[in-house]
C-alpha positions as protocol buffer text, in pm:
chain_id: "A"
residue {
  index: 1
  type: UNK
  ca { x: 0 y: 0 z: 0 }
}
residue {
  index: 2
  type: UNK
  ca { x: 150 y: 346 z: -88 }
}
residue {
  index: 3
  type: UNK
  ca { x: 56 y: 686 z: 55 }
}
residue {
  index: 4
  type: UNK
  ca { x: 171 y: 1028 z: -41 }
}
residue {
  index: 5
  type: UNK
  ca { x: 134 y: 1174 z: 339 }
}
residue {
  index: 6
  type: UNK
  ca { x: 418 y: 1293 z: 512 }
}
residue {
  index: 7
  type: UNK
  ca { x: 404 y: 1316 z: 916 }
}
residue {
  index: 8
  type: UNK
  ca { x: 644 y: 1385 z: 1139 }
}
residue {
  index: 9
  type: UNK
  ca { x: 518 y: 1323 z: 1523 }
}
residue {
  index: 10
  type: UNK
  ca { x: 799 y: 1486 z: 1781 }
}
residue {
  index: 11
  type: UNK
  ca { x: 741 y: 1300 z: 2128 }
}
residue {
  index: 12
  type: UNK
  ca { x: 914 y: 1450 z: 2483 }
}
residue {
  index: 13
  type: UNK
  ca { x: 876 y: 1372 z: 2840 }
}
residue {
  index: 14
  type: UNK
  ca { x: 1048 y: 1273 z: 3150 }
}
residue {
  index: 15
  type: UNK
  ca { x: 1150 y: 899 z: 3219 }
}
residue {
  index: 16
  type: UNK
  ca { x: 877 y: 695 z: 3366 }
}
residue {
  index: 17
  type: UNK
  ca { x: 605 y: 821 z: 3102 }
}
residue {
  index: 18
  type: UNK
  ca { x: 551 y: 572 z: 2932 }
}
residue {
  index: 19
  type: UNK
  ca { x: 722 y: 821 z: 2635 }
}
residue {
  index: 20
  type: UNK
  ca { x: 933 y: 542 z: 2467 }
}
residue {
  index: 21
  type: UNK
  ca { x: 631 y: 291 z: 2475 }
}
residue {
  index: 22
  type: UNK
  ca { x: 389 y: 548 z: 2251 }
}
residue {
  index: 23
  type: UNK
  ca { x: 607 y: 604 z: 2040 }
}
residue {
  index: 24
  type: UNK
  ca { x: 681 y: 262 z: 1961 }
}
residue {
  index: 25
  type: UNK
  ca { x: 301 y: 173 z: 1968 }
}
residue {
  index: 26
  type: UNK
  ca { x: 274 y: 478 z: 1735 }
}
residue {
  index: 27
  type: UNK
  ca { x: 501 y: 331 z: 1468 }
}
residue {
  index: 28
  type: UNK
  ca { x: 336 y: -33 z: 1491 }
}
residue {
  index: 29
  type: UNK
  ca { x: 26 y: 142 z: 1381 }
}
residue {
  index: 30
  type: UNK
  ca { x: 155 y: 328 z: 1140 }
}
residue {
  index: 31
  type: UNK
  ca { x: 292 y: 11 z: 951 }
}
residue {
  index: 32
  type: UNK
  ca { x: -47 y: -183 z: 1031 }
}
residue {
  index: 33
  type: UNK
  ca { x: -223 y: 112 z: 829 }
}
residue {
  index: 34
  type: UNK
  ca { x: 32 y: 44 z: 564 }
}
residue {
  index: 35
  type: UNK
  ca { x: 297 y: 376 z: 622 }
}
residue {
  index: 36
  type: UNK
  ca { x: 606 y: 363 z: 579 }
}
residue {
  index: 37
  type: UNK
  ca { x: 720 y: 442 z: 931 }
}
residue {
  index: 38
  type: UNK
  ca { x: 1079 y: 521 z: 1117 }
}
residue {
  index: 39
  type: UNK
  ca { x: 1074 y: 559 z: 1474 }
}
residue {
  index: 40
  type: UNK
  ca { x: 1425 y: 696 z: 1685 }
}
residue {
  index: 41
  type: UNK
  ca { x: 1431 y: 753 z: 2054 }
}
residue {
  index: 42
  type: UNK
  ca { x: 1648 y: 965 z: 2252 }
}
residue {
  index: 43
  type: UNK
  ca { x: 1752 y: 911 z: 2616 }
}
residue {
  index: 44
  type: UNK
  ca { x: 1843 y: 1222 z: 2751 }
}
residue {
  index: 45
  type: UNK
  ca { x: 1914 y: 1062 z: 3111 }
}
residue {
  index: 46
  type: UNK
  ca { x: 1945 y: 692 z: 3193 }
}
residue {
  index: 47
  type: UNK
  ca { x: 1752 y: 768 z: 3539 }
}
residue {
  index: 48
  type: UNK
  ca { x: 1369 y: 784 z: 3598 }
}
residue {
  index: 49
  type: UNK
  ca { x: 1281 y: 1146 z: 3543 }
}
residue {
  index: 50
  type: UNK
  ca { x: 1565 y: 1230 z: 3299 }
}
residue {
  index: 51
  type: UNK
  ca { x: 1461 y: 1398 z: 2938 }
}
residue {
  index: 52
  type: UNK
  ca { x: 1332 y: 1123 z: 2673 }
}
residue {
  index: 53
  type: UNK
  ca { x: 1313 y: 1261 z: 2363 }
}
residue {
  index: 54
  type: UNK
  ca { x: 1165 y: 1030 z: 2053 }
}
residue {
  index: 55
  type: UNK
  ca { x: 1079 y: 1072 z: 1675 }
}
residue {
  index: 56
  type: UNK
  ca { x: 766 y: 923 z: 1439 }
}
residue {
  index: 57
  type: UNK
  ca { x: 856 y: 969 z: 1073 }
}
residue {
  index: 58
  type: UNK
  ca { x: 545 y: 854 z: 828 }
}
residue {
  index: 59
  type: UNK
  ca { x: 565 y: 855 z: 477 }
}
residue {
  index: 60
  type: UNK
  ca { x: 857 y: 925 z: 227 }
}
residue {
  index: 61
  type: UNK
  ca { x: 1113 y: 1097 z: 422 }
}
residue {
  index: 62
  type: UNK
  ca { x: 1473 y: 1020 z: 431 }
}
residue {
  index: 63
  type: UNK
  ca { x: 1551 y: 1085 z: 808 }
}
residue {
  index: 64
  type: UNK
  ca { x: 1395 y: 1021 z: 1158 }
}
residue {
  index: 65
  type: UNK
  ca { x: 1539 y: 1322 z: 1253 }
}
residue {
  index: 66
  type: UNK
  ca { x: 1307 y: 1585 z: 1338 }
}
residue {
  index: 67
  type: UNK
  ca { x: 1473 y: 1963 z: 1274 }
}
residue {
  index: 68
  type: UNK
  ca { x: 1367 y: 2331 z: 1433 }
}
residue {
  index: 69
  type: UNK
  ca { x: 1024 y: 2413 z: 1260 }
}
residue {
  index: 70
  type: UNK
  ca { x: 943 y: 2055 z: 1148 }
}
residue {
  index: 71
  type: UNK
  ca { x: 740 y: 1883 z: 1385 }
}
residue {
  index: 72
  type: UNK
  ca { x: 374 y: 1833 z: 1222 }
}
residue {
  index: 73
  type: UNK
  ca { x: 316 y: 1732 z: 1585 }
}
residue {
  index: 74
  type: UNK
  ca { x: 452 y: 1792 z: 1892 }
}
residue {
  index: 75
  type: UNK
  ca { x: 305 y: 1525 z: 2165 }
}
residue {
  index: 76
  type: UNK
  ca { x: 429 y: 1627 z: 2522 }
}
residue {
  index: 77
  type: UNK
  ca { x: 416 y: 1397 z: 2828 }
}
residue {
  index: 78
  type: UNK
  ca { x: 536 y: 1685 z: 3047 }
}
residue {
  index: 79
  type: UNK
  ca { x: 381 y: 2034 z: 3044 }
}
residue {
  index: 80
  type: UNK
  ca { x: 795 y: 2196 z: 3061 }
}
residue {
  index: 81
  type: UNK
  ca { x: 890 y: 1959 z: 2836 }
}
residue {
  index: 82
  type: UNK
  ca { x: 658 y: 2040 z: 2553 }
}
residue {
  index: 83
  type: UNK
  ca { x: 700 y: 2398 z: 2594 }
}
residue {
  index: 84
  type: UNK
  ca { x: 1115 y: 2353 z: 2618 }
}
residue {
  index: 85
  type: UNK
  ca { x: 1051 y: 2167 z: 2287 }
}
residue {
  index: 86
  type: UNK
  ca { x: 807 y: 2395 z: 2099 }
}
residue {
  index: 87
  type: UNK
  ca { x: 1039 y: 2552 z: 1877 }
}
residue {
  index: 88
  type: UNK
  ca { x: 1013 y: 2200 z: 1677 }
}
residue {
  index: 89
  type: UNK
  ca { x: 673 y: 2304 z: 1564 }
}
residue {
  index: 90
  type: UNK
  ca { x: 543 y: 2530 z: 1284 }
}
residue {
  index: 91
  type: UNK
  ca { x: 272 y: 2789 z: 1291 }
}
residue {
  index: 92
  type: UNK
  ca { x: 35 y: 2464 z: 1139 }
}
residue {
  index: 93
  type: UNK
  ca { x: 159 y: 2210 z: 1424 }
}
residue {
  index: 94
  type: UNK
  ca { x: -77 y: 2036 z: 1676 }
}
residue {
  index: 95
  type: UNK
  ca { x: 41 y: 2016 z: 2028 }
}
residue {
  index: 96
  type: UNK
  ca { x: -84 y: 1754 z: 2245 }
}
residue {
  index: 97
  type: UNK
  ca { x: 35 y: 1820 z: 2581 }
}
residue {
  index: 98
  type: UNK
  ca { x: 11 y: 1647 z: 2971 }
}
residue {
  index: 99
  type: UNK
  ca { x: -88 y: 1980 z: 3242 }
}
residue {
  index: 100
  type: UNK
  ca { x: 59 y: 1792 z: 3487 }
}
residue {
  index: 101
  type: UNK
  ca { x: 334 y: 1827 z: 3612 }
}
residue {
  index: 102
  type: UNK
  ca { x: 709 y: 1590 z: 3722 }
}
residue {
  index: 103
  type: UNK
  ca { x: 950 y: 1822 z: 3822 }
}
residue {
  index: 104
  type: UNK
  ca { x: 1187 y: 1780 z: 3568 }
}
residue {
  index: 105
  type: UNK
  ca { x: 1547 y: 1672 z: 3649 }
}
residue {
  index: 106
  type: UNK
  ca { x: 1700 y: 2007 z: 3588 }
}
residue {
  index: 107
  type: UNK
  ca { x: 1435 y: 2161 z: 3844 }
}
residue {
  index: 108
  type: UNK
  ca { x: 1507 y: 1935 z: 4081 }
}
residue {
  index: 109
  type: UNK
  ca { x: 1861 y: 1968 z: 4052 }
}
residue {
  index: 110
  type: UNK
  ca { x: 1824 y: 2336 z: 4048 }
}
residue {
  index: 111
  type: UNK
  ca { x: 1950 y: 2436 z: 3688 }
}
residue {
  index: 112
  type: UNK
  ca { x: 1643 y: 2576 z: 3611 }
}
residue {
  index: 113
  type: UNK
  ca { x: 1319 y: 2717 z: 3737 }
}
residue {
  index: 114
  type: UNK
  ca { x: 946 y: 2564 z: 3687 }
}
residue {
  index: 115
  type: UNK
  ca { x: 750 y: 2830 z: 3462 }
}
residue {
  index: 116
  type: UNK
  ca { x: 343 y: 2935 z: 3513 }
}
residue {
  index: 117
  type: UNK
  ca { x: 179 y: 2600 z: 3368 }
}
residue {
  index: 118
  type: UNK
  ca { x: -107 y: 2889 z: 3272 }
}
residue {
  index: 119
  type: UNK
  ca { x: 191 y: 3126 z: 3093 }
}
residue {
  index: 120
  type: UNK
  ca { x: 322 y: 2791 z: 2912 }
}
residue {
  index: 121
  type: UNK
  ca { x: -30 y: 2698 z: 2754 }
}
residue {
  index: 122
  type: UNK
  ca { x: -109 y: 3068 z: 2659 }
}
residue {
  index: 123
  type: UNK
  ca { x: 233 y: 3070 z: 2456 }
}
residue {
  index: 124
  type: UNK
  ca { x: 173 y: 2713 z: 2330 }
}
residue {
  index: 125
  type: UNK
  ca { x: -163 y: 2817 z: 2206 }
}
residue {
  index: 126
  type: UNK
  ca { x: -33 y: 3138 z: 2026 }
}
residue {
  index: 127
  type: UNK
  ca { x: 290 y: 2959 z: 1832 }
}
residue {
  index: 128
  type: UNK
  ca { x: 83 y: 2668 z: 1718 }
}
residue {
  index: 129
  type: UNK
  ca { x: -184 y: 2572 z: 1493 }
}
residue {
  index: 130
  type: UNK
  ca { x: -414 y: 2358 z: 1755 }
}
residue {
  index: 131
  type: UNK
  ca { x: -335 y: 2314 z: 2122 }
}
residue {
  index: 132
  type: UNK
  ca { x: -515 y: 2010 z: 2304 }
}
residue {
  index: 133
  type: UNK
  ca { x: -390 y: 2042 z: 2693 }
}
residue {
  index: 134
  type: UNK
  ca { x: -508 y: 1748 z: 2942 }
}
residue {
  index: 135
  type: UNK
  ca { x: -425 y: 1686 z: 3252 }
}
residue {
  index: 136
  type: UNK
  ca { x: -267 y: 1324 z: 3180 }
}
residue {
  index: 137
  type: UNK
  ca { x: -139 y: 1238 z: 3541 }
}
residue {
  index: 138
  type: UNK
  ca { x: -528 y: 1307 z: 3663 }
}
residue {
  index: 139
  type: UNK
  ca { x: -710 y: 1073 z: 3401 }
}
residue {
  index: 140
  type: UNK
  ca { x: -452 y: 817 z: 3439 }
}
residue {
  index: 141
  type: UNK
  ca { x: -513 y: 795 z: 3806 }
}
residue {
  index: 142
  type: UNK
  ca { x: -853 y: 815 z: 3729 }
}
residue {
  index: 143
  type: UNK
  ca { x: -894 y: 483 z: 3480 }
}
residue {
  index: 144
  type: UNK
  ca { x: -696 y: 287 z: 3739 }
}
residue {
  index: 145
  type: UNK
  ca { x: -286 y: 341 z: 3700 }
}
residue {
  index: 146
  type: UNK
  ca { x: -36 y: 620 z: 3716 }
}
residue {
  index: 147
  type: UNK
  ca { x: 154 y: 447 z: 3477 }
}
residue {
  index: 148
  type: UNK
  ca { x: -95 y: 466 z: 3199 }
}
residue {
  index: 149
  type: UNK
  ca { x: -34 y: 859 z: 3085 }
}
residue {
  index: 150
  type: UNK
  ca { x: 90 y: 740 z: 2777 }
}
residue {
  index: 151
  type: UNK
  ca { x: -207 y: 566 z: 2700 }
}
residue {
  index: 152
  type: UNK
  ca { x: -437 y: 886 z: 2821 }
}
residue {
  index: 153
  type: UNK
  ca { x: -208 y: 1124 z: 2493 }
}
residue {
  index: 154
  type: UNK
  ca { x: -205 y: 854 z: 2249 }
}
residue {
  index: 155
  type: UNK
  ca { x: -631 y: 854 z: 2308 }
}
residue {
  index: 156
  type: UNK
  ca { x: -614 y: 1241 z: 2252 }
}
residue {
  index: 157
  type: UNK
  ca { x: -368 y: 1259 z: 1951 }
}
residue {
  index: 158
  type: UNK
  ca { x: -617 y: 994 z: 1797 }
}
residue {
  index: 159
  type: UNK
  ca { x: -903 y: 1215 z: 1866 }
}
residue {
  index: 160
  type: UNK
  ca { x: -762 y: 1495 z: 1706 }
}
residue {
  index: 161
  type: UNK
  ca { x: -743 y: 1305 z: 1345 }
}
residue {
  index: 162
  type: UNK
  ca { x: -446 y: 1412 z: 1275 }
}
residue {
  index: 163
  type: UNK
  ca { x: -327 y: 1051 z: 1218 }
}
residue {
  index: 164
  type: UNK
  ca { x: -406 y: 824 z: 939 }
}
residue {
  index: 165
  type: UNK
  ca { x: -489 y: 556 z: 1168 }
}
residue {
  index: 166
  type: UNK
  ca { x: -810 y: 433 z: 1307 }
}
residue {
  index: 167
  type: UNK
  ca { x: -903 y: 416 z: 1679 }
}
residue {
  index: 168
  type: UNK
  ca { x: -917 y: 44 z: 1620 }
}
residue {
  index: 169
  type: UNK
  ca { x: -623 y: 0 z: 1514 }
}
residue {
  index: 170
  type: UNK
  ca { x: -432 y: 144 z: 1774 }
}
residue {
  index: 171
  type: UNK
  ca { x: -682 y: 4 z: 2026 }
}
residue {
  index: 172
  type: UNK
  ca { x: -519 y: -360 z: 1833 }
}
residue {
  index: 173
  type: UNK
  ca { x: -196 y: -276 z: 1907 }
}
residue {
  index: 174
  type: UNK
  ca { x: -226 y: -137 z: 2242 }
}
residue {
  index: 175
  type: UNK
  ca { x: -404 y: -515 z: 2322 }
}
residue {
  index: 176
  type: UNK
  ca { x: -86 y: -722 z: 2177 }
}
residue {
  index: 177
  type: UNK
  ca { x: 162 y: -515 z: 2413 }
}
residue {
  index: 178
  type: UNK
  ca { x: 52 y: -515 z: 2725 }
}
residue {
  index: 179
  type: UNK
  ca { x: 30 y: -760 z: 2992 }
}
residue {
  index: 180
  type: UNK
  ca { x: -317 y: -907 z: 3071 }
}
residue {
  index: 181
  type: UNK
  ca { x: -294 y: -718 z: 3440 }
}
residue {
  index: 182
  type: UNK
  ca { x: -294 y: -363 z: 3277 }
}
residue {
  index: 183
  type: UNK
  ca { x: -505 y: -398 z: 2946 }
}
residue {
  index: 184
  type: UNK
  ca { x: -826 y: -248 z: 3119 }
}
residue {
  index: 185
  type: UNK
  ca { x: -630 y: 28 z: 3329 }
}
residue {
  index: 186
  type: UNK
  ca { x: -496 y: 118 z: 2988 }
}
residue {
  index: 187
  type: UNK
  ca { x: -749 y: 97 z: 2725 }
}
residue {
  index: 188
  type: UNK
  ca { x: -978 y: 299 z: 2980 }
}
residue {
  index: 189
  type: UNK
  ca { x: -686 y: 547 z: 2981 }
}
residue {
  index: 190
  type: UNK
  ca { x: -665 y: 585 z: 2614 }
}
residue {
  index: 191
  type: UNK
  ca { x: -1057 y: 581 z: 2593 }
}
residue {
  index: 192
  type: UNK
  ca { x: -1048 y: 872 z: 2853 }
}
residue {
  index: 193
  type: UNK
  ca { x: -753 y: 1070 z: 2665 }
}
residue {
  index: 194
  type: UNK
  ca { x: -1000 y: 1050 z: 2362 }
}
residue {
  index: 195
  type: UNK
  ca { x: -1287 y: 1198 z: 2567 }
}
residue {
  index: 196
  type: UNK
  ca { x: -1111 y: 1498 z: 2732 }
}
residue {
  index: 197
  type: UNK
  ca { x: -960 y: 1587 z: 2414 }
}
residue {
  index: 198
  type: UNK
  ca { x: -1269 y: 1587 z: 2243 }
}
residue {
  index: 199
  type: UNK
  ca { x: -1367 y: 1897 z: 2488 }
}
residue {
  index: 200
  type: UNK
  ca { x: -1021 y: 2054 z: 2454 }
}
């Protein structure tokens, strides 16, 4: 199957998201929709709560690598962390972004300071195309695990239809990766990330 669309999904966080996971389950269902898909992950810290940074490349490009300006869309697991990473977007890009907040490592090792989450959103909204803001930490908690805020922003990103991919198809995927004990704290997770952001 061939397709002329070109994507390019720009994924940050802190470690312990879940950040590495999505974007992995991102590129499976890229492939099962027929894309041509390269995924590359970045580990900015080998401890939990270091920087993870990750690429999803659909379509007929020649790198993974995702320059200044060229992020289609920028999905954030971390409200600093998105905003630290918006100048990958252009004035078209959707941002899908966690409120909540994990003090990143450099705040907690005092390199840098935590911004206004409200004064981070207002300038997300302004230098993108479409914002969709949840709090991810909340819902996750909410369908039954902490753990599960990657499945709460994949549910959103699908709801925005901004990916050639069907909610059953991801749903597929999601199923054949995680263990039995989880698969109804997550799919509620993803089902709830797809109900917020259909209010954002």
């Amino acid at each position: 199957m061939t397709h002329d669309l070109q994507l390019r999904i720009y994924c940050t966080g802190v470690g312990g998201q879940g950040t590495l996971l999505a974007t992995r389950l991102l590129g499976e269902a890229a492939m099962a929709a027929g894309y041509p898909v390269q995924v590359a992950e970045t580990h900015g810290m080998a401890q939990r709560g270091g920087v993870v940074e990750s690429t999803v490349v659909l379509g007929s490009l020649a790198s993974p690598i995702i320059s200044l300006g060229e992020a289609d869309i920028l999905l954030g697991f971390e409200i600093l962390e998105t905003f630290r990473s918006l100048n990958r977007c252009h004035t078209g890009s959707l941002v899908v972004t966690n409120t909540g907040v994990n003090v990143p490592y450099t705040v907690a090792t005092g390199q840098s300071t935590y911004p206004p989450v409200a004064q981070m959103l207002e300038l997300l909204q302004t230098h993108s195309g479409r914002l969709i803001a949840l709090d991810a930490n909340a819902l996750a908690q909410q369908a039954g695990s902490a753990l599960a805020v990657n499945m709460v922003l994949l549910g959103a990103l699908i709801s925005s239809g901004r990916v050639p991919f069907s909610v059953d198809t991801i749903t597929e995927i999601i199923a054949s990766r995680t263990p039995k004990a989880h698969l109804e704290s997550n799919l509620r997770a993803f089902h709830l990330g797809r109900e917020a952001a259909a209010l954002s």
